[in-house]
N, C-alpha and C positions, 0 to 999 in steps of 0.2 A: 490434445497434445499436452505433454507435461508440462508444467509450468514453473519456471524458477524465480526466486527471490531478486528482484532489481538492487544493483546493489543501492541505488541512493536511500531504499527504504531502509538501508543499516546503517542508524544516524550514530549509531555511541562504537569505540574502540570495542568492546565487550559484543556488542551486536553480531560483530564483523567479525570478530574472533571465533565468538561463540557459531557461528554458521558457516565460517571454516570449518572446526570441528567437525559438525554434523557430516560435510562432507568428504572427510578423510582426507581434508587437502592441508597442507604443510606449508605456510609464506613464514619469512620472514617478517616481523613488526614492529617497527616501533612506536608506542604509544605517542610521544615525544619526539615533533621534528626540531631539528635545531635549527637556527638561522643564522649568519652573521660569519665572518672569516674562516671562524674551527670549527662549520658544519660539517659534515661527512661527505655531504652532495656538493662542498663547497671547496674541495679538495682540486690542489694543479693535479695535474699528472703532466710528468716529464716524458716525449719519445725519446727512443734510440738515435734516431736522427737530433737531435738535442732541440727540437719542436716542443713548448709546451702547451699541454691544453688546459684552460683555466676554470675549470668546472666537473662534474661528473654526467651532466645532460648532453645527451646527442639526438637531434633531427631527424629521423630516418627517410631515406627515399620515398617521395611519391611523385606517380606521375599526375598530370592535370587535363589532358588528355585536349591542352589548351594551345598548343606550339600552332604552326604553322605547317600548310602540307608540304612544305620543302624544311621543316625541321628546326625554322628558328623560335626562340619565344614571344610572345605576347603582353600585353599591358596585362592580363592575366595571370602571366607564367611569373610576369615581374613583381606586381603586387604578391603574390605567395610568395616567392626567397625573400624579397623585403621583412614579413613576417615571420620570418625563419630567421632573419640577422637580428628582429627583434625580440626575438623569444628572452635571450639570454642565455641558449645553448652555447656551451663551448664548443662543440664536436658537429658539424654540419656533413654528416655521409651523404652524399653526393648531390642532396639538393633532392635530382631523382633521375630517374633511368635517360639516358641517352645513350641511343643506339650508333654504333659504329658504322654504319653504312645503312642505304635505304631500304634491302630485304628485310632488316632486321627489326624493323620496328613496330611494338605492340598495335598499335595504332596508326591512322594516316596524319594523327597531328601531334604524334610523340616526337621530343627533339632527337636533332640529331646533330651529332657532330661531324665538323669536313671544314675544308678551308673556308669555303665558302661562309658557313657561320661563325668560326672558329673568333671574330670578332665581338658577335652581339652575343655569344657565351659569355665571353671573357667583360662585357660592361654587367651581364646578369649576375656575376658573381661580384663586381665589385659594387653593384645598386645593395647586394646581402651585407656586403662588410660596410657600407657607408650607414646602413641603417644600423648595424649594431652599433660602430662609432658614434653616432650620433646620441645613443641612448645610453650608453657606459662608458662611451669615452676615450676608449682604443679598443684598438682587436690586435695586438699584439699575441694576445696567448686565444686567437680565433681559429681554429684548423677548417679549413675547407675543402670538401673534396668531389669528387667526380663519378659518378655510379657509369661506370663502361657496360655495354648489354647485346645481345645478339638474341631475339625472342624466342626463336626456333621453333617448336611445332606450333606457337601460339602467335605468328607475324602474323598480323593485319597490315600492309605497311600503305595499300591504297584504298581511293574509293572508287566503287563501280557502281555507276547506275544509281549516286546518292548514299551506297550501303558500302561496309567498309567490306573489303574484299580478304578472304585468309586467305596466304600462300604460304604456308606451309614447311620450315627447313627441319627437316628430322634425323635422328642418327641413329634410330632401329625404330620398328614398328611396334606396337606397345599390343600387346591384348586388348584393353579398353580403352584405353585413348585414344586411339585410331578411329575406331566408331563414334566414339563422343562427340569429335571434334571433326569428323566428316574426313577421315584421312584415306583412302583407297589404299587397296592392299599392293596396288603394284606401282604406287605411290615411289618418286626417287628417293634415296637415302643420299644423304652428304657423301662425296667420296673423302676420300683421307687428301688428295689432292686441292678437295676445294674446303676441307679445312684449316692445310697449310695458309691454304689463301688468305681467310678469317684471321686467321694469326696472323699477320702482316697490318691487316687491317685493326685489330687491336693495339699495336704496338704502335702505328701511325695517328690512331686515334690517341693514345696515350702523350703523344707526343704534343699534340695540339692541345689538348686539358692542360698538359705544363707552358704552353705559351700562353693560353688566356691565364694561369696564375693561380693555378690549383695545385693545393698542396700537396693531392696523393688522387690516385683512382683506385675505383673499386672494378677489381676481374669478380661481376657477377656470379653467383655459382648458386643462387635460389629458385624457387616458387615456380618450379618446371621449365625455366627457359633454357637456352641452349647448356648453359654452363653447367646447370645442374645435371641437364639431362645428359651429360658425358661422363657422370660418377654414378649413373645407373645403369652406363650403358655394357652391362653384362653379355648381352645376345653378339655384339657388335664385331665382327671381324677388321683385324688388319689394325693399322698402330695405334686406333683410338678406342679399341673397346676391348672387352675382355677380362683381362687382368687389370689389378689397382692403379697398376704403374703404364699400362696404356690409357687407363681412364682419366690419369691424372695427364697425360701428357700434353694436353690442350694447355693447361694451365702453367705449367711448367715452362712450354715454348714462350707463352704471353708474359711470364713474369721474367726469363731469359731477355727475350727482346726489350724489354723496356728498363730493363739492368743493363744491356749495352747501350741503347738510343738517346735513355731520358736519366741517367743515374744520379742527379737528384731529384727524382720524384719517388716520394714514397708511395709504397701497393700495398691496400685491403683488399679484403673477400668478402664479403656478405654471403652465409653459407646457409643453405636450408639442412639442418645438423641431421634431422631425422625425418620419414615422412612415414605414411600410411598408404594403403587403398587405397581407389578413390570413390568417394561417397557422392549417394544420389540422395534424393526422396523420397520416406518410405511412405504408406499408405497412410498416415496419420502428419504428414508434411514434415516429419524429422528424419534428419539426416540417418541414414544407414549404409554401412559398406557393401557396394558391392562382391557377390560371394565369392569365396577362394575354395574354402572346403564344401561346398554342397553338391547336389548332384546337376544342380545347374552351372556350375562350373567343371563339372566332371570330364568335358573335351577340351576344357585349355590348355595349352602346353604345360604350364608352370606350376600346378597343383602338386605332381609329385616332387615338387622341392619347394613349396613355400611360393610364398609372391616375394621374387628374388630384384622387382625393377625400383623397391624402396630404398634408398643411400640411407643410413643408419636405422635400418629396419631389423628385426629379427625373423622375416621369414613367414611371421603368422598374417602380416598387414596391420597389425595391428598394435603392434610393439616396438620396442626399441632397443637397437642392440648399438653402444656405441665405438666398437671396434678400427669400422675405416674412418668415421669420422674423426679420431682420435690418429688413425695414421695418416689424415689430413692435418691434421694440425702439426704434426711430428714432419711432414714435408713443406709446413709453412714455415716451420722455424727454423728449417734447414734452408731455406730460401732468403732469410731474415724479413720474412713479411710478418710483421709483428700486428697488425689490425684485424681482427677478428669480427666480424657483425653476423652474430644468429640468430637464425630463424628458422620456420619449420615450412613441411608441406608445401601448397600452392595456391591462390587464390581461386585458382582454375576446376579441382576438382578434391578438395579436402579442405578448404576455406577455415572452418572450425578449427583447425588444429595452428593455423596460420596466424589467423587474426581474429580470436575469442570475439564474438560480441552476441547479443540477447536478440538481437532484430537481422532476419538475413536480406542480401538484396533483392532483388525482383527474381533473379533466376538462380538462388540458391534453395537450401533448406532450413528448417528448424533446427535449432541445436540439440543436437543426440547428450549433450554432455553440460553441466552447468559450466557456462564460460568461465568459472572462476579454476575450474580441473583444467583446461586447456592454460591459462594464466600459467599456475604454479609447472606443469608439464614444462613449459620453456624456462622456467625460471630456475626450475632444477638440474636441465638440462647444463642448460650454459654454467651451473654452480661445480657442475659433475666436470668437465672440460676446462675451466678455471682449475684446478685442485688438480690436472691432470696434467695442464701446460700453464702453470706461474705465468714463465716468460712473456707468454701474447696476451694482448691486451686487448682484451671482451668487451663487446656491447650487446647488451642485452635487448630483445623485443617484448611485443604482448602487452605493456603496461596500461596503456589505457582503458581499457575495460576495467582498472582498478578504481578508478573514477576519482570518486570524495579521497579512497583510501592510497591513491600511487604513492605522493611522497613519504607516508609510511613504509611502505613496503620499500620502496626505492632508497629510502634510506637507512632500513637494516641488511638489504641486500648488500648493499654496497660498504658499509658498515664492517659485516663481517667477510668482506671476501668474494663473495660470488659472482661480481663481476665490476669491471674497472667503472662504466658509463649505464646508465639507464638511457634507452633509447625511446623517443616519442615519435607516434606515428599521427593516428586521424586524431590525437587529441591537439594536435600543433595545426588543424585545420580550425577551429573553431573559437581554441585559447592556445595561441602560441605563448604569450606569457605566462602563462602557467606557472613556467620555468622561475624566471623573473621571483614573482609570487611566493613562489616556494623558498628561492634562497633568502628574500628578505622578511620573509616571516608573518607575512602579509596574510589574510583569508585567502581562501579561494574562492573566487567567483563562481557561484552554481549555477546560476543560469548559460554558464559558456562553456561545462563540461560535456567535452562529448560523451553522451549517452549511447553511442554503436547503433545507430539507427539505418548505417548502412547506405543511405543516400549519396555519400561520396563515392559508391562503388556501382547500386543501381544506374546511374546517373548516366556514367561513361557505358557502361553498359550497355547503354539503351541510344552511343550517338550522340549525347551533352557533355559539354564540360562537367569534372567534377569537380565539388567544393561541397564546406557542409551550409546543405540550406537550409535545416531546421535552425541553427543556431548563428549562421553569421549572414549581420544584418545584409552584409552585401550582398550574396547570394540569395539571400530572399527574394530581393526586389529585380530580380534580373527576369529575363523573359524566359529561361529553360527552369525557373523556379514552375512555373505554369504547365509547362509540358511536363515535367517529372511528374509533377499532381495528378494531373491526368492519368500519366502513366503508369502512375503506383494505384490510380482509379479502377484502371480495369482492370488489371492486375488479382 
């Protein structure tokens, strides 16, 4: 298997540079972070809603796969937003995925939101804002928000028999997803009716994030779950599929109802901007796509027009054409939904292009690409879409696998333009102050950068909570520290 340079072994700015180069990849840099009031990462930003957020760091969703099977959270779920209010992000997207109703959820111990919890949400976000309080002193310019989600072809929502059970919500049948993920061909699709339904159920879910004290939600629309999968749904007959403007109309109803029900709560998107194929593993354990133009694909329907089920794809599977997603944005800002959070792909069957990292989890593959090319991929993406729509206000993903070098990068991103917020993901599992760190001009602790070892992924995977247990001491010492070992033993 090919083997790529780690990045920690690029100890000098030159190093790092100089091996960008080599791979034809383009970051912004700056040798020099700044620290102190007039850093660049250290910048307010004012909303339209006259909301200010006090930093340029943002939190991204993850789930912990730690809730309870009726959807509340756990002294687990609590200790991680604590560590999120800690970090010293301004911008907290949603904490992480909570499902609208109990089909919908990835997992049997993902939250969920409903009256019924609508309580012990509303203390989980304020245990997030008491711990930032506590550590800077207000959270006046804190924004807090709600990740709204529906998983769609990818529900797990119970367990059977000890094992988590998929059921399945779909809105066309896919060429290869369908088989991947065990989907039967005469499998139901959603009607347009019991979409309708879904939209009601967002907009009442929406309603209840604004009584626990949340300052916007996010209408999911990534990493292959329902949301997304209604801006691909090309094949789709009747008001939701088809055309741009049926595709979009899921989203439209959702951000409607909650502009009449909840009209001060402000709405984000978390958008997967582009995607690919989706890739397996080839004979040497690195990712490859599966084929579109070969003669093993030569009875699929879609060959003679490209692989048409990628939202900002170009057709090949393996490119990027940014057209609808562009006339997504152009329908967000007509909407006046100013929150933008991009991302690419799916965890579920193009991982690489999602969430760059050197190590995959137990049932992925090797990286086809040096993670630092999928890095810069989203980073230019979101830079292309910025320059395109000023007005909305971008968060960008991927940083982490920058390691030593993010708040370089993060701060001539942001520096020049390319996007409003740098978004942290599995690196806010292991050093959530990071953030912290970086604005006050502090080292960075290496021993608590996440390395992309993947364990917070294999982990849930496999039926455990996730958390990173290579590097945080508490996860170490837990009892699924022992089964994952094992696990990644036989493996």
């Amino acid at each position: 298997m090919v083997r790529y340079r780690r990045v920690a072994s690029l100890r000098t700015p030159e190093a790092f540079r100089d091996y960008l180069a080599r791979l034809g990849v383009e970051l912004s840099f700056d040798e020099d972070v700044a620290s102190g009031s007039d850093a660049p990462l250290a910048q307010p930003l004012r909303l339209g809603s006259g909301l200010t957020v006090g930093n340029r760091f943002c939190i991204l969703p993850m789930e912990g796969w730690d809730g309870t099977t009726d959807g509340r959270p756990t002294e687990l779920t609590t200790r991680r937003w604590r560590r999120f209010g800690m970090s010293g992000a301004k911008l907290i997207w949603g904490g992480e995925a909570v499902a609208v109703r109990p089909d919908g959820r990835a997992n049997p111990n993902q939250l969920m939101i409903s009256e019924r919890n609508v309580g012990e949400l509303a203390t989980l976000r304020r245990d997030l804002v008491t711990a930032h309080e506590r550590r800077f002193g207000s959270s006046d310019d804190l924004l807090v928000g709600l990740q709204l989600t529906h998983s769609g072809r990818f529900a797990c929502p119970r367990y059977e028999d000890g094992k988590t059970c998929r059921e399945p919500r779909i809105l066309y049948h896919h060429p290869f997803l369908d088989d991947r993920f065990g989907i039967a061909p005469d499998a139901p699709v959603m009607s347009d009716d019991e979409i309708a339904g879904l939209v009601s159920d967002f907009v009442w879910a929406a309603r209840l994030a604004r009584q626990a004290g949340f300052h916007f939600v996010d209408i999911k629309h990534c990493h292959g779950y329902l949301g997304h999968e209604f801006l691909s749904a090309v094949d789709r007959r009747g008001r939701y599929g088809g055309s741009f403007e049926n595709r979009t109309r899921f989203l439209r109803q959702v951000v409607a109802g909650i502009r009449a029900g909840v009209p001060d709560l402000d709405i984000g998107v978390r958008l997967s901007a582009f995607d690919f194929v989706p890739f397996r593993a080839g004979p040497d354990g690195r990712g490859e796509p599966v084929p579109v133009d070969t003669e093993e694909a030569a009875s699929l329907p879609f060959t003679r027009e490209g692989y048409r089920y990628a939202f900002g794809g170009d057709g090949t599977g393996l490119g990027i054409d940014l057209s609808e997603p562009r006339a997504l944005l152009d329908l967000l800002s007509s909407l006046d939904v100013r929150l933008v959070c991009v991302s690419a792909g799916s965890p579920y069957y193009n991982p690489h292009i999602q969430r760059p990292a050197l190590f995959p989890p137990s049932d992925g593959y090797g990286p086809p690409e040096d993670p630092l090319v999928g890095v810069a991929r989203q980073v230019e993406v979101v830079g292309r879409l910025k320059r395109y729509r000023p007005d909305l206000i971008f968060v960008g993903s991927a940083y982490s696998y920058l390691q030593e070098w993010l708040p370089h990068v993060a701060q001539g991103v942001v520096r020049t333009g390319q996007a409003d917020f740098v978004g942290l993901g599995r690196m806010a599992l292991p050093y959530p102050d990071i953030v912290a760190d970086i604005l006050s001009g502090r080292p960075l602790q290496r021993r608590r950068i996440c390395r992309t070892f993947s364990d917070c992924t294999t982990a849930p995977r496999n039926g455990l909570v996730s958390g990173c247990y290579p590097l945080d001491e508490f996860y170490k010492t837990r009892p699924e520290a022992e089964a994952l070992a094992a696990l990644k033993a036989r493996s």
